[in-house]
C-alpha positions as CSV (number, residue, x, y, z in Angstrom):
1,X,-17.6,32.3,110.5
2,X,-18.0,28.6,109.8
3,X,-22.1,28.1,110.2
4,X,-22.5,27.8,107.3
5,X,-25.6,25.3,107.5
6,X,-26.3,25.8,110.7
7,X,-29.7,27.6,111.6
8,X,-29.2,30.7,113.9
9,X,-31.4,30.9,117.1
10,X,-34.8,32.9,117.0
11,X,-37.7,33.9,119.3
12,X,-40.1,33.1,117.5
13,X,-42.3,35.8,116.4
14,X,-42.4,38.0,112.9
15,X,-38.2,37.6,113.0
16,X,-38.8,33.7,113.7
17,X,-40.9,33.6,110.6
18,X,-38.5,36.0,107.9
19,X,-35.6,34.1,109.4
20,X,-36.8,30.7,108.7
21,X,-38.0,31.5,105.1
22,X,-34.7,32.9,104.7
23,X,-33.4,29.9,105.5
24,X,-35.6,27.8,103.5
25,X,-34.8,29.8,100.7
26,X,-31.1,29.3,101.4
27,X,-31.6,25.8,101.0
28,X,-33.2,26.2,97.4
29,X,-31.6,29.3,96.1
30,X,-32.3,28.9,92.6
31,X,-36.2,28.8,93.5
32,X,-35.4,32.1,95.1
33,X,-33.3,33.3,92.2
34,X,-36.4,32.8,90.2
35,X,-39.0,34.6,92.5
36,X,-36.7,37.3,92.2
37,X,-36.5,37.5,88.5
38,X,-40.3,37.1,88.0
39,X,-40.8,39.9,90.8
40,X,-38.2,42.2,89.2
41,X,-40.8,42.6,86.2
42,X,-42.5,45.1,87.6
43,X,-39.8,47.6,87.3
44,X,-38.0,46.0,84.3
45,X,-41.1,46.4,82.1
46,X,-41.4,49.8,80.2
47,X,-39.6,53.1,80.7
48,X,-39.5,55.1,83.6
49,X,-42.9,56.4,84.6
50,X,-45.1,56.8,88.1
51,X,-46.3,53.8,88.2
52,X,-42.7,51.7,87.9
53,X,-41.4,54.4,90.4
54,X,-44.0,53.6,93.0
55,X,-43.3,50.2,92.6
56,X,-39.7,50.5,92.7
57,X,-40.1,52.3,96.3
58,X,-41.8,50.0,97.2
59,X,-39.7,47.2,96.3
60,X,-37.1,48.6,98.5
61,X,-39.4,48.9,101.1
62,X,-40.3,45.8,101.5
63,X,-36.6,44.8,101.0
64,X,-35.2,47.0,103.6
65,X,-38.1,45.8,106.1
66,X,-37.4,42.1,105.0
67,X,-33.4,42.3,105.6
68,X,-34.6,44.3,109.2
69,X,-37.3,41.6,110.4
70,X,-34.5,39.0,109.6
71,X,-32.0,40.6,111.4
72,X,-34.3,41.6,114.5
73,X,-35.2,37.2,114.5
74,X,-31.4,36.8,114.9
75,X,-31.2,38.9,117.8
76,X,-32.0,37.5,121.0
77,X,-32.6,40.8,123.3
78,X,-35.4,42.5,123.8
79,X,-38.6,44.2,121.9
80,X,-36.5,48.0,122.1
81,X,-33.4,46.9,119.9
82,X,-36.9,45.5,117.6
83,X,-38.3,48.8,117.3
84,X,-35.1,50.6,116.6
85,X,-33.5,48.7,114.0
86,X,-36.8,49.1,112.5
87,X,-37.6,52.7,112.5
88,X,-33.7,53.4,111.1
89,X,-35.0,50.9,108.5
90,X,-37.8,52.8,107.9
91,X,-35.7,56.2,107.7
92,X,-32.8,54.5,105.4
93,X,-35.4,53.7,102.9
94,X,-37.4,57.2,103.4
95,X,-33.6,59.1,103.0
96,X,-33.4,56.9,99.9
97,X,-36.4,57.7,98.0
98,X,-36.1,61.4,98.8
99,X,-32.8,61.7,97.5
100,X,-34.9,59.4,94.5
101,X,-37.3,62.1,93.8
102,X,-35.6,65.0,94.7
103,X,-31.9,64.5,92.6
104,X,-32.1,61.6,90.0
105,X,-36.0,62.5,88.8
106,X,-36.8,59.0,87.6
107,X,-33.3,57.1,87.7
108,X,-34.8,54.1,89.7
109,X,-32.4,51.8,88.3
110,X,-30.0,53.9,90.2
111,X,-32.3,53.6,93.1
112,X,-32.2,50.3,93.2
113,X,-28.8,49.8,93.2
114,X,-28.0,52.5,96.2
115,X,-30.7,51.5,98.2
116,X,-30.3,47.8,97.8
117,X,-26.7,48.0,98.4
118,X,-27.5,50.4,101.4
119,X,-30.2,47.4,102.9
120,X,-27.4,45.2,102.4
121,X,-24.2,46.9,104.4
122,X,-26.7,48.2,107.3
123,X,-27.6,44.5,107.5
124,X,-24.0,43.6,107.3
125,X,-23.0,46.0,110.2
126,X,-26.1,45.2,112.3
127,X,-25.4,41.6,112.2
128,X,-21.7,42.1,113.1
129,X,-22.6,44.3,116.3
130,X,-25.3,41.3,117.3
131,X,-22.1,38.9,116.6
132,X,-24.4,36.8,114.0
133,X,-21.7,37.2,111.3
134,X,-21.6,33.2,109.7
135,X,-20.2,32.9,107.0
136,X,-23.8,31.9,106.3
137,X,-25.2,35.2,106.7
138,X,-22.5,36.7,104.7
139,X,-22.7,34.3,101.7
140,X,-26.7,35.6,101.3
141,X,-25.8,38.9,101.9
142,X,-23.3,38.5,98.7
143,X,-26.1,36.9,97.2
144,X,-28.5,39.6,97.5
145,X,-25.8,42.7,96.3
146,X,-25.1,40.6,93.2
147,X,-28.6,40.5,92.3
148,X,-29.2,43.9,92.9
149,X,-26.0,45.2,90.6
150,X,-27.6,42.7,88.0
151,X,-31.2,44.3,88.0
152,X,-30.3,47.5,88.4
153,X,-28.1,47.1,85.2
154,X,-30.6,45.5,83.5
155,X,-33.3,48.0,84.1
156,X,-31.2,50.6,83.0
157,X,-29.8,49.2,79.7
158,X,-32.3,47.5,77.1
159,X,-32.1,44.9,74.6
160,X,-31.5,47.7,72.1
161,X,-28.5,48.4,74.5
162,X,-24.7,47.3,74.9
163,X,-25.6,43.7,72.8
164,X,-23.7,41.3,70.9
165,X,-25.2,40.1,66.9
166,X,-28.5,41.0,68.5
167,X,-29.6,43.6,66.2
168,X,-33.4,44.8,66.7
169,X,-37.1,43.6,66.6
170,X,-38.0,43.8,62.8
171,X,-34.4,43.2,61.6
172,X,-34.9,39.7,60.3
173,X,-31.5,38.5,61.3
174,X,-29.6,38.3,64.7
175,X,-30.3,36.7,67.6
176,X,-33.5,39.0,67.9
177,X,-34.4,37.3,64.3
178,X,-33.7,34.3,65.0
179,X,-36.2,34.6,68.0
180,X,-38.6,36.2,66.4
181,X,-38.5,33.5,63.5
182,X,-39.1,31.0,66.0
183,X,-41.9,33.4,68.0
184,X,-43.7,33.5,64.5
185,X,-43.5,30.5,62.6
186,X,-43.0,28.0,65.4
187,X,-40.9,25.6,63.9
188,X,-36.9,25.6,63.5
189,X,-35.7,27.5,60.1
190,X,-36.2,25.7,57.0
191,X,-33.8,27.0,55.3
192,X,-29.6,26.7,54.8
193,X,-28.8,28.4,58.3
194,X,-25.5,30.1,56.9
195,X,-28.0,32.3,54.4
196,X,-29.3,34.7,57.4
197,X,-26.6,36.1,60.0
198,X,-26.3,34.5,63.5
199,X,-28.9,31.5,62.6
200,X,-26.4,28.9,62.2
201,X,-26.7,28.7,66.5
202,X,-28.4,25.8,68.2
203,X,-31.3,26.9,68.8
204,X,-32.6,26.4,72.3
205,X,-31.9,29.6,74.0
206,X,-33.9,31.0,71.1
207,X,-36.5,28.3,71.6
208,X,-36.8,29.3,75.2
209,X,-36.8,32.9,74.7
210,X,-39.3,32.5,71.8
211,X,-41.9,30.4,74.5
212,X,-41.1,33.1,76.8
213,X,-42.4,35.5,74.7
214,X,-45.9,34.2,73.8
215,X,-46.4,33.5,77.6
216,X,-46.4,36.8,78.1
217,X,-48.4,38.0,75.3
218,X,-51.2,35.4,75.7
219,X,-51.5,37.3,79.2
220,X,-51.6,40.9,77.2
221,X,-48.5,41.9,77.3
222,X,-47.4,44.3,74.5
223,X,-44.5,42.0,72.6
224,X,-42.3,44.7,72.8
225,X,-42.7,44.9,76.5
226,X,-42.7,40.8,76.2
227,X,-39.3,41.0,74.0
228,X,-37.6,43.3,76.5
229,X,-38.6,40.9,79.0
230,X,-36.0,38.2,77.5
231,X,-33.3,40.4,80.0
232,X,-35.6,38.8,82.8
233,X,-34.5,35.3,81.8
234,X,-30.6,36.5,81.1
235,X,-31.1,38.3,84.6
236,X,-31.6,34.7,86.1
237,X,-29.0,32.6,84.2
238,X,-26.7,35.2,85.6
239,X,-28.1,34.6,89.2
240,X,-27.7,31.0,88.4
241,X,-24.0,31.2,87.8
242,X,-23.5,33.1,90.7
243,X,-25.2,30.2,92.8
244,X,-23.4,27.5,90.7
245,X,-19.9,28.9,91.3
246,X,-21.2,29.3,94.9
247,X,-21.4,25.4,94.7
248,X,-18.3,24.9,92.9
249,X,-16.3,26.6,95.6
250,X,-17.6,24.7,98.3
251,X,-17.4,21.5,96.4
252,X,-13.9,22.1,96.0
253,X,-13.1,22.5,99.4
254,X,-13.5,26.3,100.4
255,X,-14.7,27.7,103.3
256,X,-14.9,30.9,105.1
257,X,-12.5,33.5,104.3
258,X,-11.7,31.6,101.0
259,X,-15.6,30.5,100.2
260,X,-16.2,34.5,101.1
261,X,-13.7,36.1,98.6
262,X,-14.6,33.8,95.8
263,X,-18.0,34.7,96.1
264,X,-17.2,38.0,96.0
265,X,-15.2,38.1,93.1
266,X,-18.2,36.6,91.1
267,X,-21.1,38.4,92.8
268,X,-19.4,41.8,92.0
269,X,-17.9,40.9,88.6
270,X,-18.9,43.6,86.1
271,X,-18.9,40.2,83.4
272,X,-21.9,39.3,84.8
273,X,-23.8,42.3,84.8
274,X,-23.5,42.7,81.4
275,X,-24.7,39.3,80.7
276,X,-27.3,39.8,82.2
277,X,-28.3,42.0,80.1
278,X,-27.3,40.5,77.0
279,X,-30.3,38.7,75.3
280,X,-27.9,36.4,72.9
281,X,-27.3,32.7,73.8
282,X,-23.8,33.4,75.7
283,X,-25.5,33.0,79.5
284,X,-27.4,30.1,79.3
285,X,-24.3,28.4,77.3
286,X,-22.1,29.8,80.6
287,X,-25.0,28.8,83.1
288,X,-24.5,24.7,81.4
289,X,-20.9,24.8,81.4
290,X,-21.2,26.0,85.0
291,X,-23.6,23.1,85.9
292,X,-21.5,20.3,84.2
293,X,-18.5,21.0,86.2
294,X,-20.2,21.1,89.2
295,X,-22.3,17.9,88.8
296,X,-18.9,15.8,87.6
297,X,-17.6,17.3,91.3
298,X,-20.8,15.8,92.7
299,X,-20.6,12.4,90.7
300,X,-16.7,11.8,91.5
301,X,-18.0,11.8,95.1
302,X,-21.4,9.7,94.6
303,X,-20.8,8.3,91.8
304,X,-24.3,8.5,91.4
305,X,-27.1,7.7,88.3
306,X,-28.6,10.9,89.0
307,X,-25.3,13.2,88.4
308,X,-24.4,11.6,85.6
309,X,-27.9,12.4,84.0
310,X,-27.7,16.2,85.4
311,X,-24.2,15.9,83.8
312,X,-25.1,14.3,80.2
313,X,-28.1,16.8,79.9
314,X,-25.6,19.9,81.0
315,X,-23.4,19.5,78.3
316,X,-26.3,18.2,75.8
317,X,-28.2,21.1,76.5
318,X,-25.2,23.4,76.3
319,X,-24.2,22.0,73.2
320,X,-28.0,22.9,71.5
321,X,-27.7,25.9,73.0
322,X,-24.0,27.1,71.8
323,X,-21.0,24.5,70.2
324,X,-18.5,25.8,72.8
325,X,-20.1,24.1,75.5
326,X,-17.8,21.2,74.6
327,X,-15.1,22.6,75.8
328,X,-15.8,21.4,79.2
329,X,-16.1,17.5,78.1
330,X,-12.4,16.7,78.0
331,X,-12.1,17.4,81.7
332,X,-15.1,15.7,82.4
333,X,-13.4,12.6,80.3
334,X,-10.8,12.9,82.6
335,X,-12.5,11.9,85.7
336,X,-14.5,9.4,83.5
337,X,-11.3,7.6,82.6
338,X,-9.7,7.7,85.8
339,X,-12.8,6.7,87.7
340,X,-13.0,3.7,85.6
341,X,-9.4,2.6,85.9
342,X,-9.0,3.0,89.6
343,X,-12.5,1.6,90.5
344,X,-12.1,-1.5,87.9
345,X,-14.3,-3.8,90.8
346,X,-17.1,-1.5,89.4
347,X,-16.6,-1.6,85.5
348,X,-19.8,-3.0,85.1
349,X,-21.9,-0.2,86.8
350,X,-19.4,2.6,85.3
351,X,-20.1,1.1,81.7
352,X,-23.8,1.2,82.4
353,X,-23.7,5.2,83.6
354,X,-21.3,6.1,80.6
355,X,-23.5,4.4,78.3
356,X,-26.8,6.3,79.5
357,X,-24.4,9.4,79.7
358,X,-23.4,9.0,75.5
359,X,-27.4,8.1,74.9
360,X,-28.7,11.6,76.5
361,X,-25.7,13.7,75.6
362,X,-25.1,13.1,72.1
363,X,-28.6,13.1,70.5
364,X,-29.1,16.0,72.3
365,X,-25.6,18.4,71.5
366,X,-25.4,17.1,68.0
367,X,-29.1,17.3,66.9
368,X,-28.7,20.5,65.3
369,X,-25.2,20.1,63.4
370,X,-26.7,16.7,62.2
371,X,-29.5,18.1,61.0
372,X,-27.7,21.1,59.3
373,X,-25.3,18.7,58.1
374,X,-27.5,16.3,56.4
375,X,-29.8,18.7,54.5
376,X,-27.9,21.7,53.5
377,X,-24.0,20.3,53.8
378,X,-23.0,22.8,56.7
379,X,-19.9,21.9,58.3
380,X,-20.0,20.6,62.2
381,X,-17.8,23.3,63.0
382,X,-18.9,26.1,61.3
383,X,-18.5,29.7,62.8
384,X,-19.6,32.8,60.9
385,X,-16.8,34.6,60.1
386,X,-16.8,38.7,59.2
387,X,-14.8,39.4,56.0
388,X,-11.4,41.0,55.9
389,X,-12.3,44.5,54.6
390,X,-14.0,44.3,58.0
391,X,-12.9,47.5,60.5
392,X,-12.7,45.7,62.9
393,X,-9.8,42.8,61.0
394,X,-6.5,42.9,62.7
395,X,-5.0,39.6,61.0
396,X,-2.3,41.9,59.3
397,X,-0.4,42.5,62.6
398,X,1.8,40.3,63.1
399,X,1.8,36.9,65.6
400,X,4.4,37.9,67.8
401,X,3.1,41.1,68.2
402,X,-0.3,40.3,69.3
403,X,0.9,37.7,71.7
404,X,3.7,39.7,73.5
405,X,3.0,43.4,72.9
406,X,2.2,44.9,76.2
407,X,3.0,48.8,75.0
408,X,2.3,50.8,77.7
409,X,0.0,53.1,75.1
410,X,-2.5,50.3,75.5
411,X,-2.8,51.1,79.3
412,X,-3.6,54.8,78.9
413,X,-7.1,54.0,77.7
414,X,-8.0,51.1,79.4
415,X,-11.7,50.9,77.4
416,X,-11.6,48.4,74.4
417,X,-10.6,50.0,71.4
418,X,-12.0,50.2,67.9
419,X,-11.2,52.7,65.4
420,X,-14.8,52.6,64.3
421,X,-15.5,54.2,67.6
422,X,-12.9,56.6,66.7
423,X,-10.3,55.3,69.2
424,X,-6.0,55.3,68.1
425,X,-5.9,51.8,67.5
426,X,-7.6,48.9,67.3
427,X,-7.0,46.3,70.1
428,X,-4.9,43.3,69.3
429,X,-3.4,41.6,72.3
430,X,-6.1,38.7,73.8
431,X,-5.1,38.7,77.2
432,X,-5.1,42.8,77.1
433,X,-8.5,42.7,75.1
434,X,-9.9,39.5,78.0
435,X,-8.8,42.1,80.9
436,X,-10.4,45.0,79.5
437,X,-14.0,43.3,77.9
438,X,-14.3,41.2,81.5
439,X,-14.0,44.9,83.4
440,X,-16.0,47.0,80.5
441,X,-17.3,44.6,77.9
442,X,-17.6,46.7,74.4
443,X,-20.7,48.5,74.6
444,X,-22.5,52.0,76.5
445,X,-19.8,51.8,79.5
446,X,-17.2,51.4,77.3
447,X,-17.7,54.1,75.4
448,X,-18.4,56.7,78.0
449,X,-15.3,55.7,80.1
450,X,-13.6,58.9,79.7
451,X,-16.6,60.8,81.6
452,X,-14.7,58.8,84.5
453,X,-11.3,57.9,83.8
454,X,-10.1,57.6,87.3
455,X,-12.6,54.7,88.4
456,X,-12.2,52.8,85.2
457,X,-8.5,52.7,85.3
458,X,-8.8,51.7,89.5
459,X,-11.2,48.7,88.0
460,X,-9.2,47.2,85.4
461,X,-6.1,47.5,87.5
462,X,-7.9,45.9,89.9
463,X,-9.2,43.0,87.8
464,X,-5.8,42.8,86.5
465,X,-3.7,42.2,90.0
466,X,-6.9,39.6,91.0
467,X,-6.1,38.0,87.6
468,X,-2.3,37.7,88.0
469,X,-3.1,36.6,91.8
470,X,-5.3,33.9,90.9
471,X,-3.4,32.6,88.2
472,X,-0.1,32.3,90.9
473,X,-2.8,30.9,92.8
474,X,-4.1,27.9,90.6
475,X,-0.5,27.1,90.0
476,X,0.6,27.0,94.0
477,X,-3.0,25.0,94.6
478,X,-2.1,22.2,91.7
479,X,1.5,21.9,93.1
480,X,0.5,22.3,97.0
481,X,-0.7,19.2,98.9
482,X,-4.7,19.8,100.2
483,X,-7.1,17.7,102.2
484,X,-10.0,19.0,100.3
485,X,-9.0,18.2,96.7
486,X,-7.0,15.4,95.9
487,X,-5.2,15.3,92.9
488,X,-8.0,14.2,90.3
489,X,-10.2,17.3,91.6
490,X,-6.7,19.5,90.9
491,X,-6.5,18.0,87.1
492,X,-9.8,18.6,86.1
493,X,-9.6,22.3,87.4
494,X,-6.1,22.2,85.8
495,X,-7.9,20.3,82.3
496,X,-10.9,23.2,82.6
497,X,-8.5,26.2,82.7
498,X,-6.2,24.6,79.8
499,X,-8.8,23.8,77.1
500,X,-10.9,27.0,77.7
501,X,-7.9,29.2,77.7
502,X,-6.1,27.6,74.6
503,X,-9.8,27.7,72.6
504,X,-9.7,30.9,73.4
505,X,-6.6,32.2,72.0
506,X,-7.3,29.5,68.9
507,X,-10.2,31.6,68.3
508,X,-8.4,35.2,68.5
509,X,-6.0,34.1,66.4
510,X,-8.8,32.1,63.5
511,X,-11.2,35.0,63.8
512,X,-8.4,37.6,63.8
513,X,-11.3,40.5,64.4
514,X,-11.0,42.8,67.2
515,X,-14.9,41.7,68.8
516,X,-13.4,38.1,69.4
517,X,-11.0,38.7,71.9
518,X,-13.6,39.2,74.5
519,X,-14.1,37.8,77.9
520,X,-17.5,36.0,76.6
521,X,-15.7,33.2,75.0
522,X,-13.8,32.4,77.8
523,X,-15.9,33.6,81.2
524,X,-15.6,29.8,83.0
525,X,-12.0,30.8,83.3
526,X,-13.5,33.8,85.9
527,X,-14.8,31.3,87.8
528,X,-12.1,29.3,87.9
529,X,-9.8,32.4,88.7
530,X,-12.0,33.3,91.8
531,X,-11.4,29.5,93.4
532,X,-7.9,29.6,93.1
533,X,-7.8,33.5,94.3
534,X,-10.3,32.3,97.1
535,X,-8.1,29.4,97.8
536,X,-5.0,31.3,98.3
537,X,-6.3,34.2,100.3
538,X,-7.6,31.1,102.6
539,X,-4.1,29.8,102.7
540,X,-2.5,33.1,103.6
541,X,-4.6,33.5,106.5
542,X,-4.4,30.2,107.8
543,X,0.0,30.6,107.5
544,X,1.3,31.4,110.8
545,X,4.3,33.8,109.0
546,X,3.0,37.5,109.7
547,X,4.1,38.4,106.0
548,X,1.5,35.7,104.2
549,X,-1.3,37.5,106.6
550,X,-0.7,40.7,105.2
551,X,-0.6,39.5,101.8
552,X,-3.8,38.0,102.3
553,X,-4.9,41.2,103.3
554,X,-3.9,43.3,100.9
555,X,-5.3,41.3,98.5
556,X,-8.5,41.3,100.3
557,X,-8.4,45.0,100.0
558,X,-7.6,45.1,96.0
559,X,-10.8,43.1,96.0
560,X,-13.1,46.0,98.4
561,X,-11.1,48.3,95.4
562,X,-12.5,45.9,92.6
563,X,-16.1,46.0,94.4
564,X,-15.6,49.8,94.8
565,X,-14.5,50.6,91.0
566,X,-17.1,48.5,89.5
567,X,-20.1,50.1,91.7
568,X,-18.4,53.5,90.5
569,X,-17.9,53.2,87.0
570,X,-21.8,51.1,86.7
571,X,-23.6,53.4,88.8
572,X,-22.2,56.5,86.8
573,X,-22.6,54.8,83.7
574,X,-25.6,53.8,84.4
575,X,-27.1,57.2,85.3
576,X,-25.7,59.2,82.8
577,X,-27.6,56.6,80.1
578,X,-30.6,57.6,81.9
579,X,-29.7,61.4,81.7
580,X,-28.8,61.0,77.6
């Protein structure tokens, strides 16, 4: 399973054609991402009706036809395997919209999902009969299953829909009226920033989201339709992480089994297909923090002008997009520092890229707390905060409690809880509230848990073993000597994971409300969690002792559970939104 880059045979032909677009695409998967995301309007626009139906049929179609053609140009028999793969095709997707039309009367975001997912394991199983399994094949396959969980979640839920500060169109505050302040006027606010709620944010998501917008209605779109259409540019930061941690884990070294798992874990992560969904500036700040880490990987290897640009304009970018981007500089200082010290024959040309990398970076991250600064006196660091007589407040539990308290009572409902929703308690551990927002978030799945407690209690379990795993993981991968990452590449994972994760808790504790303690402020850590779980189900499996096989295995297996749960509890939920 090690072809990774290696083009498979064809025979020329239809199959010769899919299968070398495929591979193109392969090569440039973020232009694919974005074809993708752009195609998916057709049935992310508007309600469910005929017309989006047809076209979601068809969709599958042409995607069940696709992932047969490719497989058929993989195959080096004869015309009769051809014909057969692509009449069971053909019947898969006719079963499909059947059971469409005739059961979930208009649910296409279900559709979607089943029949995507379906395209993807027959392809999967027809692959590993032809013996075409790379690791290749299976990294796109992974690919193409996370984007469909993605879309069909976003379809289903809309920007009025499991959000964060967004509020609604009209509102005048939010993130939605900060974007439409922008959509209208066409200039930044004018005004003290702290005055309206959620405005104090850099402002390019909202910029970009605002653009976005009046493309679409200088082409006649209705803005509504055009505003709901924002979820097509989360939809593809979200793809874009999943391709960036791609990156990261083969940058640091993995490769099949490991590469495979780690993928995995991010492709099917229930984090991201809320986030996708989610029209505030929390992607695209993810999506930059993603993109700096990866480009210091590249630059620590080329040390070239190029990377250091890609890595001044990640974290500048981040930075106008959301303040927490920082947190990824001090690790990136690390490599800076020791680069310059060990290389010292080369201080001349390191001082010249450090230079250009202060010039772009901090005009760009610091613009907008400058500017705020300077004409209404609001404080770099400023963070809304809610008030005390808030519902959600929890700063009168005590420290100790919050940090150790692992009451088995906060495992029988393993939704995040709010007395505002009516729930016994309100939640107040941080790592028990990360575990349960990363699996559920706080919104529409949440909520409707108990239609299905038995798959939401096999998820979070699940994410909470892969957790623990990964965490014993990073810790035997930072003490354990490795070929593929030397000790520099170890410290700036080990700098990532200790600056996000202690910002994190600083923030529970500061903002002592129970929305903070979600997995939003701290998702890099995810990523993070899935190399060192990747890299440690690599080393099991590599270990000639029978016992570190198995354990590799099982673990494997708790993440087909963690696949398995999350499809459950996101197809349910997602249908019975569509039935309420």
């Amino acid at each position: 399973m090690e072809q990774i880059n290696k083009p498979e045979k064809t025979n020329g032909g239809i199959g010769s054609i899919v299968s070398d677009t495929a591979a193109l695409l392969y090569k440039h998967p973020i232009l694919l991402a974005a074809l993708l995301c752009i195609m998916s309007m057709t049935v992310s626009t508007g309600g469910p009706s005929l017309v989006n139906s047809l076209v979601c049929g068809v969709f599958i179609i042409l995607l069940g036809t696709g992932a047969a053609a490719y497989s058929a140009g993989l195959y080096e028999g004869g015309e009769k395997l051809r014909r057969v793969i692509a009449i069971a095709s053909a019947g898969v997707m006719a079963a499909g919209i059947f059971i469409y039309g005739s059961f979930l009367k208009g649910s296409y975001s279900v559709v979607i999902m089943n029949g995507g997912l379906a395209v993807c394991v027959g392809a999967f199983f027809y692959l590993l009969a032809c013996k075409k399994l790379s690791t290749r094949n299976v990294i796109l396959l992974l690919f193409a299953a996370g984007f469909i969980m993605r879309l069909s979640y976003i379809v289903a839920m809309s920007t009025g829909q499991v959000q964060h500060d967004v509020y609604s169109p009209g509102a005048g505050a939010g993130h939605a009226g900060y974007i439409e302040y922008l959509y209208n006027n066409g200039h930044l606010p004018d005004f003290d920033v702290r005055t309206i709620d959620q405005f104090y944010h850099p402002p390019l998501h909202h910029i970009i989201c605002a653009v976005w917008m009046r493309l679409q209605t200088l082409m006649g779109v209705e803005y509504l339709s055009a505003y709901e259409n924002i979820q097509i540019l989360t939809l593809f930061y979200s793809c874009l992480c999943l391709i960036l941690a791609y990156k990261i884990f083969r940058r640091a070294g993995l490769s099949g089994a490991a590469l495979i798992t780690a993928t995995t874990v991010i492709s099917f992560c229930p984090t991201f297909y809320f986030l996708s969904g989610s029209i505030n500036n929390d992607i695209l700040s993810i999506t930059f923090m993603l993109g700096a880490i990866l480009n210091t990987l590249y630059w620590y290897k080329s040390r070239s002008m190029g990377r250091m640009i890609c890595i001044a304009l990640c974290i500048g970018l981040g930075m106008m997009t959301k303040l927490s981007v920082w947190m990824v500089a001090p690790a990136v200082a690390l490599v800076f520092i020791f680069v310059f010290f060990t290389d010292i024959k080369n201080w001349l040309k390191n001082l010249v890229q450090y230079s250009v990398f202060i010039i772009i970076c901090a005009p760009i991250g610091l613009f907008w707390s400058v500017r705020n600064f300077l004409r209404w006196g609001v404080p770099f660091t400023y963070v809304q905060r809610l008030s005390e007589r808030s519902a959600q407040y929890i700063g009168d539990i005590p420290l100790l409690t919050r940090l150790f308290d692992l009451s088995p009572y906060q495992f029988a409902d393993v939704a995040p809880q709010f007395t505002m929703y009516k729930n016994g308690y309100d939640e107040f551990n941080p790592l028990v509230g990360f575990f349960k927002t990363s699996a559920f978030d706080e919104g529409i799945c949440a909520r409707r848990y108990s239609q299905l407690p038995g798959f939401s209690h096999i998820l979070f379990f699940s994410v909470v073993i892969l957790g623990l795993a990964s965490f014993v993981g990073m810790i035997i991968m930072l003490i354990k000597k490795n070929s593929k990452m030397d000790g520099l590449t170890k410290a700036f994972f080990a700098s990532l994971y200790f600056v996000i994760f202690t910002m994190y808790y600083y923030f529970c504790l500061d903002f002592p409300h129970v929305c903070t303690m979600n997995v939003r402020y701290g998702v890099p850590l995810i990523v993070i969690g899935a190399l060192s779980l990747g890299w440690l189900i690599g080393e099991l499996f590599k270990s000639k002792r029978r016992a570190a096989r198995i354990g590799g295995g099982i673990l494997c297996g708790v993440i087909g559970i963690y696949f398995m749960g999350g499809y459950m509890v996101y197809n349910l939920c997602i249908n019975a939104q569509l039935r309420f």
